[in-house]
OpenMM code with the backbone's topology and positions (N, CA, C; nanometers):
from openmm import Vec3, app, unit

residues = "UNK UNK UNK UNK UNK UNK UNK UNK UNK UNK UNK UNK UNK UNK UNK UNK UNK UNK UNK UNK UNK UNK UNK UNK UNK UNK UNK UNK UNK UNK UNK UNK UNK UNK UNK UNK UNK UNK UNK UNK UNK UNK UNK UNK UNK UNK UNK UNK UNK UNK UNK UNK UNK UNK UNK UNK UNK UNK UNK UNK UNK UNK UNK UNK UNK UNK UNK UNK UNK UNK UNK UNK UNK UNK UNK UNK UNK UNK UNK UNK UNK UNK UNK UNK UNK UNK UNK UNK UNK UNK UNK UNK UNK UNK UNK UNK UNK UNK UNK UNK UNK UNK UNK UNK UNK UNK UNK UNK UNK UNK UNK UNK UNK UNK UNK UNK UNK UNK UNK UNK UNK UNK UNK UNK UNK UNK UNK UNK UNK UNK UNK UNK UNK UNK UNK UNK UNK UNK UNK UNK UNK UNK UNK UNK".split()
positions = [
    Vec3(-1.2587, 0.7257, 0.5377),
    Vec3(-1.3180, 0.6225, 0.6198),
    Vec3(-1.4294, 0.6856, 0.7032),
    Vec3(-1.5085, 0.5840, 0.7229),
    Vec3(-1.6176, 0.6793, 0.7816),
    Vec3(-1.6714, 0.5219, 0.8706),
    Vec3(-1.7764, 0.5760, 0.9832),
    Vec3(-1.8360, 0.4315, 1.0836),
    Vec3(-1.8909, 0.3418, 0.9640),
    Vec3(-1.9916, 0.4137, 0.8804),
    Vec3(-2.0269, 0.3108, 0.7373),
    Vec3(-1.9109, 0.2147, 0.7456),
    Vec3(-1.8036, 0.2524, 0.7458),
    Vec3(-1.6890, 0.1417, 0.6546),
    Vec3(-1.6752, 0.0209, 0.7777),
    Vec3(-1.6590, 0.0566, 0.8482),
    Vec3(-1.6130, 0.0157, 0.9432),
    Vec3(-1.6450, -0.1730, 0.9417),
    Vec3(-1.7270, -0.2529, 0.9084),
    Vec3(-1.7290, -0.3662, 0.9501),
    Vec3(-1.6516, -0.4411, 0.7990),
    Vec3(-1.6309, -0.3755, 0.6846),
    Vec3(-1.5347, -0.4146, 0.5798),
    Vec3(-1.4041, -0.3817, 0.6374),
    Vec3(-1.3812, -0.2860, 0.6888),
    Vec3(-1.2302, -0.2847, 0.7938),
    Vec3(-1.1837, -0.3740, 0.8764),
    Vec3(-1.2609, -0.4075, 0.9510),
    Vec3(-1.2669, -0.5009, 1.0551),
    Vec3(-1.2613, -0.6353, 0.9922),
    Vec3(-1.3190, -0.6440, 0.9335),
    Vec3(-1.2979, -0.8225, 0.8426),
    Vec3(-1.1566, -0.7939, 0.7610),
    Vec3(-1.1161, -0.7037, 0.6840),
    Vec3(-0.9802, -0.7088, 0.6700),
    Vec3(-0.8910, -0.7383, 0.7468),
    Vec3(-0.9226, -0.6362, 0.8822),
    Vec3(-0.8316, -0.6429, 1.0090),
    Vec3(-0.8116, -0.7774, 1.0688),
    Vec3(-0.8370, -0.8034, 1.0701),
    Vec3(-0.8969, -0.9650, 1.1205),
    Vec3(-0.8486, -1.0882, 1.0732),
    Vec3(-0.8356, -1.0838, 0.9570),
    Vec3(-0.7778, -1.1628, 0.8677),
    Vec3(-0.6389, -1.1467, 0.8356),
    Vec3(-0.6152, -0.9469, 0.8235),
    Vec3(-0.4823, -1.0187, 0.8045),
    Vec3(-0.4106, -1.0066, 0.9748),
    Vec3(-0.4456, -0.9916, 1.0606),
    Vec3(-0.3765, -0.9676, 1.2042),
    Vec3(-0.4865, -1.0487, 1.2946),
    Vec3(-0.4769, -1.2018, 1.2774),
    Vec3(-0.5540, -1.2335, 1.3492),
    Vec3(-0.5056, -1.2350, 1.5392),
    Vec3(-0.4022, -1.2358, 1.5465),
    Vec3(-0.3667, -1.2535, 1.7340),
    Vec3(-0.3414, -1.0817, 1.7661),
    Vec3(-0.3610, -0.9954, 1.6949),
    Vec3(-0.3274, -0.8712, 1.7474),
    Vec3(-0.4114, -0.7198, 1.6924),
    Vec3(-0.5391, -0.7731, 1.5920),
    Vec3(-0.6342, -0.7106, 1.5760),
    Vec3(-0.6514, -0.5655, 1.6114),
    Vec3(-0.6904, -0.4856, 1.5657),
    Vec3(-0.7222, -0.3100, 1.6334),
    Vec3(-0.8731, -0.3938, 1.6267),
    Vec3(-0.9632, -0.2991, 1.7296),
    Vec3(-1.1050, -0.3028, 1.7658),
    Vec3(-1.1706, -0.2263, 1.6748),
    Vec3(-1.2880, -0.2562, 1.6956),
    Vec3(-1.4089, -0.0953, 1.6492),
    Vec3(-1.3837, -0.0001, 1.7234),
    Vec3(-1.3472, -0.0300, 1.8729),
    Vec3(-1.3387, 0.1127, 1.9578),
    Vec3(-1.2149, 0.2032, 1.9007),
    Vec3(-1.1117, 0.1005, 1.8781),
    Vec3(-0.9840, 0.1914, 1.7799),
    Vec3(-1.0213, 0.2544, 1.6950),
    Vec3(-1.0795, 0.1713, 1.5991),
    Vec3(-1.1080, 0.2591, 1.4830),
    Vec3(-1.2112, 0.3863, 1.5191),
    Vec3(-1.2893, 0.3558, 1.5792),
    Vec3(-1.3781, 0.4799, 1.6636),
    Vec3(-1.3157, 0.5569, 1.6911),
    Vec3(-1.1545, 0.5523, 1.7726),
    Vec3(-1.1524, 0.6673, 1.8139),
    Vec3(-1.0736, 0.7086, 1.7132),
    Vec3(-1.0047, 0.6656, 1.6112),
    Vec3(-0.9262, 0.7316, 1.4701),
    Vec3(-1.0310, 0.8167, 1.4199),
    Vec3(-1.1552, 0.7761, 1.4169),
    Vec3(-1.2697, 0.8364, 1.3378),
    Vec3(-1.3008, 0.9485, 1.4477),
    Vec3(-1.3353, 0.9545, 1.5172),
    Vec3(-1.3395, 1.1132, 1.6395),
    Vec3(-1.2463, 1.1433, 1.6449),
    Vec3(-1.1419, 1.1643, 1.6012),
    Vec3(-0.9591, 1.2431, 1.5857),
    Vec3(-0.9598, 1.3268, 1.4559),
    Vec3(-1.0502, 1.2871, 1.4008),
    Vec3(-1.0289, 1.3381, 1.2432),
    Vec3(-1.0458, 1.5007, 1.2083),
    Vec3(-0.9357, 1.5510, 1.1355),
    Vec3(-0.9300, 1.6996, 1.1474),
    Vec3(-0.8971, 1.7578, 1.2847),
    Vec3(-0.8874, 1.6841, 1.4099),
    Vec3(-0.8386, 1.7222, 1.5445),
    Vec3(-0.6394, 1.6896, 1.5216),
    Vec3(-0.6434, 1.5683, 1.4822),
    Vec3(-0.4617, 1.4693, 1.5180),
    Vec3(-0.4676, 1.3938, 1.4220),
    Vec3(-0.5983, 1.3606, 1.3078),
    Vec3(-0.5959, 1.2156, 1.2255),
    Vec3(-0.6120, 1.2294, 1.0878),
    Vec3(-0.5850, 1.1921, 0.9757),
    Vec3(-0.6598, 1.1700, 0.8899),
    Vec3(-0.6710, 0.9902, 0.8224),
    Vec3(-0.7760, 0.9705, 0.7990),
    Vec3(-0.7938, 0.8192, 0.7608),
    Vec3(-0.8623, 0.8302, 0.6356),
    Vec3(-0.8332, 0.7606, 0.5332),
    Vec3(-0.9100, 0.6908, 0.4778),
    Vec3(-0.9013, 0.5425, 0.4240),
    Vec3(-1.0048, 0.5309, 0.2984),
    Vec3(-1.0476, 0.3498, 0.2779),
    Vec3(-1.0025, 0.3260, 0.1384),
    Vec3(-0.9379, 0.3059, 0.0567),
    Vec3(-0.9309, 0.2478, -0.0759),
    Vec3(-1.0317, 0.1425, -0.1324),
    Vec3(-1.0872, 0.1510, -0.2178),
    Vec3(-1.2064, 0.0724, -0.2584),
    Vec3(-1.1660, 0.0614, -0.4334),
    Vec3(-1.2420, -0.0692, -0.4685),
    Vec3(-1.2553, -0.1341, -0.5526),
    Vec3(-1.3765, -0.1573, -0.6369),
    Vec3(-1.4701, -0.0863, -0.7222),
    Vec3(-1.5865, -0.0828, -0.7619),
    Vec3(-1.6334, -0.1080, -0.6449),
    Vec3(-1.6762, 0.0008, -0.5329),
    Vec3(-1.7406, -0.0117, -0.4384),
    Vec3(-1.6734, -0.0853, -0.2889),
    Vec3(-1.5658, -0.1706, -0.3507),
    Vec3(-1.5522, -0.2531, -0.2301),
    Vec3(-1.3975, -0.2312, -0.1748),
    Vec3(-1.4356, -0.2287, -0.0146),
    Vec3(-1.3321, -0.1916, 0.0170),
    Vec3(-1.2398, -0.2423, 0.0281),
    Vec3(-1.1137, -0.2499, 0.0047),
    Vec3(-0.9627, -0.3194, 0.0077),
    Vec3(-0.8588, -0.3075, 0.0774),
    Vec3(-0.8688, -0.1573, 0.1363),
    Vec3(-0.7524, -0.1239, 0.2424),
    Vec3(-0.7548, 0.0331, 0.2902),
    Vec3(-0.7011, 0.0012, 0.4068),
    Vec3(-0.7357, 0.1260, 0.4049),
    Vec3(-0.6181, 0.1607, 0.5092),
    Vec3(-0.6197, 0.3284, 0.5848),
    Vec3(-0.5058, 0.3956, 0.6446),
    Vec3(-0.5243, 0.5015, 0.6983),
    Vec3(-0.4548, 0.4822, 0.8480),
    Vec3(-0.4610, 0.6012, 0.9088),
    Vec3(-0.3216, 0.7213, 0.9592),
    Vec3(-0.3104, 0.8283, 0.9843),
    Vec3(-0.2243, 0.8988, 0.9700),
    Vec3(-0.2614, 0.9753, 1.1007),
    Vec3(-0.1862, 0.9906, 1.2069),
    Vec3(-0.1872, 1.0740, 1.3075),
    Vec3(-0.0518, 1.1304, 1.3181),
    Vec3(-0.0874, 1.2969, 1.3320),
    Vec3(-0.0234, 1.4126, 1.3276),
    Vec3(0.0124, 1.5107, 1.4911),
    Vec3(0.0647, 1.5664, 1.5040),
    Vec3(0.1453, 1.6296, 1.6008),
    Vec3(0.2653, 1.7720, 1.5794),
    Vec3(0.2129, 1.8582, 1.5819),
    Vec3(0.3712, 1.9739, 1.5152),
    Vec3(0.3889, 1.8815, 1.3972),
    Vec3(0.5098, 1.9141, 1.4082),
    Vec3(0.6026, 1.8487, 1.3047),
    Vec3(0.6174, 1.7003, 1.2538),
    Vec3(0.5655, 1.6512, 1.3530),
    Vec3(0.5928, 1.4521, 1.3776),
    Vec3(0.4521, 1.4307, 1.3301),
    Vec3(0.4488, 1.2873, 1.2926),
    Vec3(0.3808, 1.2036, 1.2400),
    Vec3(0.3766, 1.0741, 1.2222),
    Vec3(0.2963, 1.0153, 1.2783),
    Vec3(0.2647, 0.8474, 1.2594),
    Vec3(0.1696, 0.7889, 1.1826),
    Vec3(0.2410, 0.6704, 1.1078),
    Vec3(0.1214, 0.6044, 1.0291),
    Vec3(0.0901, 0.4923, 1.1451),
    Vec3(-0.0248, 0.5183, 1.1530),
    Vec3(-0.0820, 0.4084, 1.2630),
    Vec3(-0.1120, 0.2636, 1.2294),
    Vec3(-0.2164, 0.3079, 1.0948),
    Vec3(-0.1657, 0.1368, 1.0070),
    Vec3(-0.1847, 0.2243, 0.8981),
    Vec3(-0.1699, 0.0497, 0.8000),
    Vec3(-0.2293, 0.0837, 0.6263),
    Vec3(-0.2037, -0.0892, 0.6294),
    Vec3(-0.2983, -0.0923, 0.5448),
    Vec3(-0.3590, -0.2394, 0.5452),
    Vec3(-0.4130, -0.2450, 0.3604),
    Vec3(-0.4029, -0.3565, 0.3420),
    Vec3(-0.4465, -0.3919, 0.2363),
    Vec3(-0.4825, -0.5597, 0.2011),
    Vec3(-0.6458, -0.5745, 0.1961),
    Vec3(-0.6794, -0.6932, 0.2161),
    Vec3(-0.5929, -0.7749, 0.1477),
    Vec3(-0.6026, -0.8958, 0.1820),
    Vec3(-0.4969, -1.0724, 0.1435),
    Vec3(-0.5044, -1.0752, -0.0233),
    Vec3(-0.6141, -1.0988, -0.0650),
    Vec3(-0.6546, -1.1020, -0.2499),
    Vec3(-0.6288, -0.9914, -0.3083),
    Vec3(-0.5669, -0.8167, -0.2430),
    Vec3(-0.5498, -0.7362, -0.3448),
    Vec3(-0.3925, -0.6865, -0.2967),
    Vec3(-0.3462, -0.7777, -0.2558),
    Vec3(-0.2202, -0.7205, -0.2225),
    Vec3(-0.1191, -0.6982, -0.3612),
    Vec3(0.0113, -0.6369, -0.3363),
    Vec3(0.0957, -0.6888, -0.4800),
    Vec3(-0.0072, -0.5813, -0.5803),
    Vec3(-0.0743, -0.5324, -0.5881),
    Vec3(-0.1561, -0.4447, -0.6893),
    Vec3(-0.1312, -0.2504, -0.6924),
    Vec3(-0.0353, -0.2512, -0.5964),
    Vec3(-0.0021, -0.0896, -0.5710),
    Vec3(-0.1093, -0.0701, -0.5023),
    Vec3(-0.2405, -0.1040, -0.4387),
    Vec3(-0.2690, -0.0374, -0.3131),
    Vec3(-0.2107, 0.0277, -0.2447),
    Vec3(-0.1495, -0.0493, -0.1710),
    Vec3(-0.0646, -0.0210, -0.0105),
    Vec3(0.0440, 0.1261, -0.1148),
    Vec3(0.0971, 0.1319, -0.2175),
    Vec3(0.1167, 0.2594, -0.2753),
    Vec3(0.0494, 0.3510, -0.2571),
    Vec3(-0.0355, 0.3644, -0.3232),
    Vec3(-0.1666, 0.4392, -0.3116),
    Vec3(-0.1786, 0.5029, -0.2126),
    Vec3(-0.2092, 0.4102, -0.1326),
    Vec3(-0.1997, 0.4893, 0.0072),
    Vec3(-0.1229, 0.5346, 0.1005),
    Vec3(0.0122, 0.4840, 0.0725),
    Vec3(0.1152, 0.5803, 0.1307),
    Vec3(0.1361, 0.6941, 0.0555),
    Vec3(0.1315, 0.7076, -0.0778),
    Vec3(0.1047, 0.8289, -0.1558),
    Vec3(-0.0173, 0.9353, -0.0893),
    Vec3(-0.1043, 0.8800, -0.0761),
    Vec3(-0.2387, 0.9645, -0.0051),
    Vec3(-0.1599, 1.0362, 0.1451),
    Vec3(-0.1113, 0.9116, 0.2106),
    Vec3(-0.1153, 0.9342, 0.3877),
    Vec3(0.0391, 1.0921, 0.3513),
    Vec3(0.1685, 1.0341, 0.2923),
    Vec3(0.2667, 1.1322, 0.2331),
    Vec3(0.1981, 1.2740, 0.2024),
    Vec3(0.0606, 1.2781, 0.1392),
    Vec3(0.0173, 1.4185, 0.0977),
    Vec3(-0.0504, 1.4809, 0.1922),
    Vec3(-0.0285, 1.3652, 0.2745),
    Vec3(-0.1468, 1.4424, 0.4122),
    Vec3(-0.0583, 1.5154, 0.4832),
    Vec3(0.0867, 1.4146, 0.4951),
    Vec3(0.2128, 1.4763, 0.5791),
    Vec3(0.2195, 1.6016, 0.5236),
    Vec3(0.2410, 1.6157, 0.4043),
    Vec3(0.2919, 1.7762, 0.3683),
    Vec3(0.2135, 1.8878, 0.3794),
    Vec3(0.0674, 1.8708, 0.3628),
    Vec3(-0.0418, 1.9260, 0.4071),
    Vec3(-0.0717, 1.9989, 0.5021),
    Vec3(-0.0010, 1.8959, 0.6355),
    Vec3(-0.0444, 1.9424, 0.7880),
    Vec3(0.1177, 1.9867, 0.8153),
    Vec3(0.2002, 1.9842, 0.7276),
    Vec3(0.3513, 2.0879, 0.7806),
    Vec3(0.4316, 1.9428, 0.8444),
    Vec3(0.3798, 1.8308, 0.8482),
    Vec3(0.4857, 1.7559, 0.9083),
    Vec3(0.6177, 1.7163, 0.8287),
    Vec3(0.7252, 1.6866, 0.9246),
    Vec3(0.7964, 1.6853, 0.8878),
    Vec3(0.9403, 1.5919, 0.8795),
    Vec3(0.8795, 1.4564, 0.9740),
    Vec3(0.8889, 1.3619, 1.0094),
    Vec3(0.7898, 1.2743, 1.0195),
    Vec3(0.7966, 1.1572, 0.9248),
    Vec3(0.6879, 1.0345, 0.9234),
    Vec3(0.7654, 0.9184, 1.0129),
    Vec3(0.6854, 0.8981, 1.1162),
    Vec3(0.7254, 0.7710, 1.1852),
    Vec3(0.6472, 0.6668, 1.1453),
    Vec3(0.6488, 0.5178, 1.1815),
    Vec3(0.5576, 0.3838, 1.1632),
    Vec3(0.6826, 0.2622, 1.2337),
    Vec3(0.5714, 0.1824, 1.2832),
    Vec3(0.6520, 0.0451, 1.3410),
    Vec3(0.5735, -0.0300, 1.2454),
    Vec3(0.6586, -0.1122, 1.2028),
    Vec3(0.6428, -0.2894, 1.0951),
    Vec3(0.6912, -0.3870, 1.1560),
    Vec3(0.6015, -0.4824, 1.1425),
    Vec3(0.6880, -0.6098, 1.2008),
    Vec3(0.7647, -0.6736, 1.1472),
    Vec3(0.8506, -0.7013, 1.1981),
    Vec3(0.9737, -0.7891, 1.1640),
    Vec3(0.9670, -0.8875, 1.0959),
    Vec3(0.8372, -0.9429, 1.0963),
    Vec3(0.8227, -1.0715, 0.9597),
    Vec3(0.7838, -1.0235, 0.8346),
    Vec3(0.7145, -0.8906, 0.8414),
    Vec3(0.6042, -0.8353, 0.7581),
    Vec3(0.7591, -0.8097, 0.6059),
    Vec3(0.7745, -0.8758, 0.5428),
    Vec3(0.9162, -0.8112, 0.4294),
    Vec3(0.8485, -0.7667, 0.3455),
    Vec3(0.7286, -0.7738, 0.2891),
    Vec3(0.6655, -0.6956, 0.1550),
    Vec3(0.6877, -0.5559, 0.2467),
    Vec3(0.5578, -0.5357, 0.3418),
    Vec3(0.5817, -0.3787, 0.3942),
    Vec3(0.7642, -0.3532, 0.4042),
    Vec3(0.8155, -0.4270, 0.4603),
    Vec3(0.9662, -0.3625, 0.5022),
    Vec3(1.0415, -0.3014, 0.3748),
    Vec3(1.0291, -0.3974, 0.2628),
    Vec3(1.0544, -0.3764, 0.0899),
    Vec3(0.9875, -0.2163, 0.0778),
    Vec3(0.8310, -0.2332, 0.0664),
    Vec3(0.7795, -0.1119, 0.0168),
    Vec3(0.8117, 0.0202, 0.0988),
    Vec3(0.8653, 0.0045, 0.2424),
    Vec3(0.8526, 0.1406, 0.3438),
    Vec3(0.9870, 0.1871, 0.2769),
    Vec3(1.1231, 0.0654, 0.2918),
    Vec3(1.2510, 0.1514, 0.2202),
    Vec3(1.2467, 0.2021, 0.0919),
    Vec3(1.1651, 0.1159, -0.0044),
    Vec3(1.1566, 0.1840, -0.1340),
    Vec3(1.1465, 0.3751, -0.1514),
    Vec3(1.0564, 0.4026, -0.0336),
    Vec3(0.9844, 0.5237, -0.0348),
    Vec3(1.0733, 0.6473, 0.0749),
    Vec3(1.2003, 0.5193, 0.0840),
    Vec3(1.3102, 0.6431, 0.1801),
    Vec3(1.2885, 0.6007, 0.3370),
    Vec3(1.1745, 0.5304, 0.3778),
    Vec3(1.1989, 0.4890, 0.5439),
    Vec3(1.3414, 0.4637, 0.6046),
    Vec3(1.3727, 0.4815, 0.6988),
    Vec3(1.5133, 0.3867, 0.7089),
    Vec3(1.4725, 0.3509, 0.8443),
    Vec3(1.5262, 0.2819, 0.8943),
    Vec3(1.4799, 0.1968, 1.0046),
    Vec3(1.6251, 0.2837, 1.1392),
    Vec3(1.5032, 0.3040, 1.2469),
    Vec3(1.5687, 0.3627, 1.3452),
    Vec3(1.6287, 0.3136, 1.4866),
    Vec3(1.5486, 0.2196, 1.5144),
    Vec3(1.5802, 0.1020, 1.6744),
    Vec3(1.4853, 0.0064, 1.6100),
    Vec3(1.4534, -0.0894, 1.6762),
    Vec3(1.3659, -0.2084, 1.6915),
    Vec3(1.3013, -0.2104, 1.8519),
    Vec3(1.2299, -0.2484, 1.8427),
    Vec3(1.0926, -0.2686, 1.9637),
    Vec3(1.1076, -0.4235, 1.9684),
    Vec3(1.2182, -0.5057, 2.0521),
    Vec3(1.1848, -0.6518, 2.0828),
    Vec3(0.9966, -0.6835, 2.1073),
    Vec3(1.0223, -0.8077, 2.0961),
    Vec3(0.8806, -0.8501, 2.0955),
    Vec3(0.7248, -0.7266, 2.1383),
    Vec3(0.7520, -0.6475, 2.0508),
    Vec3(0.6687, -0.5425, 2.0321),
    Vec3(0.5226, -0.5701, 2.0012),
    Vec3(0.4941, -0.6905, 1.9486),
    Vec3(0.3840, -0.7431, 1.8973),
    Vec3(0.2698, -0.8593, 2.0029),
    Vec3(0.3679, -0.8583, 2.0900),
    Vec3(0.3341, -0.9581, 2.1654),
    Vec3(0.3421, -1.1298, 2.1858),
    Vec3(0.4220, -1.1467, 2.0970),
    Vec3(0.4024, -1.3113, 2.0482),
    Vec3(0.5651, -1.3213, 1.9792),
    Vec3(0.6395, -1.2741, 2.0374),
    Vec3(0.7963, -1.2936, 1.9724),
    Vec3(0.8288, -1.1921, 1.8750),
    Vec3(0.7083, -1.1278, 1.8305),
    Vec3(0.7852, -1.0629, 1.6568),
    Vec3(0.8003, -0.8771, 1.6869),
    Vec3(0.9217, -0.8786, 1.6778),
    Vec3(0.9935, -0.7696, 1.7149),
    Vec3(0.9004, -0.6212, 1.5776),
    Vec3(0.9144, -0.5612, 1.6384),
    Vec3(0.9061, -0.3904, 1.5642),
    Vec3(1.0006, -0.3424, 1.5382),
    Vec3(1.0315, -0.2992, 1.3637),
    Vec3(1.0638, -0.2301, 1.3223),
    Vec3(1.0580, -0.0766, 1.3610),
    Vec3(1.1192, 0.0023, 1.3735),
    Vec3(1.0913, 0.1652, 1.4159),
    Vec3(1.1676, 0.2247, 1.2601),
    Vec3(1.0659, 0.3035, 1.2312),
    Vec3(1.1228, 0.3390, 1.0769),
    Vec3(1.1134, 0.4988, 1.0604),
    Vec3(1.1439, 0.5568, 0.9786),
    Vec3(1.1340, 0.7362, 0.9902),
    Vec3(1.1574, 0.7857, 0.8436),
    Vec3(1.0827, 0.8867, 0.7735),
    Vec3(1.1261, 0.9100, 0.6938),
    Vec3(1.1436, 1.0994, 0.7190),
    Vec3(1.2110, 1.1663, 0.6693),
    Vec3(1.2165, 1.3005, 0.7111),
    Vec3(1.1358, 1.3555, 0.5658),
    Vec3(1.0467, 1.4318, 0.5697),
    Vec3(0.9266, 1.4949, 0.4811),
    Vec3(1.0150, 1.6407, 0.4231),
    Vec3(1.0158, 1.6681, 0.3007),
    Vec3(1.0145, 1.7927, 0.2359),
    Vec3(0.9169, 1.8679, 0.2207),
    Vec3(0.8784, 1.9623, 0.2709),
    Vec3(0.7437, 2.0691, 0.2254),
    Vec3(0.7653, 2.1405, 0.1604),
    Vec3(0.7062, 2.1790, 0.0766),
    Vec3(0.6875, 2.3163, 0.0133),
    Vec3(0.6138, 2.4371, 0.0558),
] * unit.nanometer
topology = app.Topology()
chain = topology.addChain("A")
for resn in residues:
    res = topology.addResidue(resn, chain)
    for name in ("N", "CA", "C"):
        topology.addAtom(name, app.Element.getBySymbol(name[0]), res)
């Protein structure tokens, strides 16, 4: 991901999270973190972008901050893809614990995070702001 991307992000973002949106300044500052705490990137489609994901790091711990995958390419192994990518980043930087919060309505993500070993750790009541509780999920990382 790079500032280039940034206004195909934002119209994703937007659409699919319309009452709780990340900004440009967010994504700004994911993009000045990078190689410091972050790695991000964009999944694209003959050129066009479809989804994309960020990964912030710490020692051992690790958060996926989002991963998104526009409305028309969902269901296509994207959102795979890129937990496959963000997973190689974990092992990369030595982490060793992947954290992420999902919302409680969101069941495709909740489906795809356990598929991949998440297990769900507490919940965050109305975490979202508008009634819909957070998932708290963890997966513990193998390195080589």
């Amino acid at each position: 991901m790079t500032k280039d991307d940034l206004t195909a992000v934002l119209a994703i973002e937007s659409d699919l999270f319309p009452v709780d949106a990340w900004t440009k300044e967010l994504f700004l500052g994911e993009l000045a973190e990078v190689s410091n705490s972050r790695d991000v990137a964009v999944a694209a489609i003959e050129s066009e972008i479809v989804g994309y994901a960020s990964f912030r790091y710490v020692g051992r711990q690790g958060d996926v901050n989002t991963v998104a995958v526009s409305s028309g390419h969902q269901g296509k192994g994207i959102g795979t893809a890129l937990m496959d990518w963000l997973e190689s980043q974990a092992s990369l930087r030595n982490v060793r614990e992947i954290f992420l919060e999902v919302r409680s309505d969101n069941e495709a993500a909740l489906k795809m995070y356990g598929s991949r070993g998440y297990e769900r750790i507490d919940v965050r009541r109305n975490y979202y702001g508008n009634t819909i509780d957070a998932n708290i999920m963890r997966k513990r990382v193998a390195n080589v």
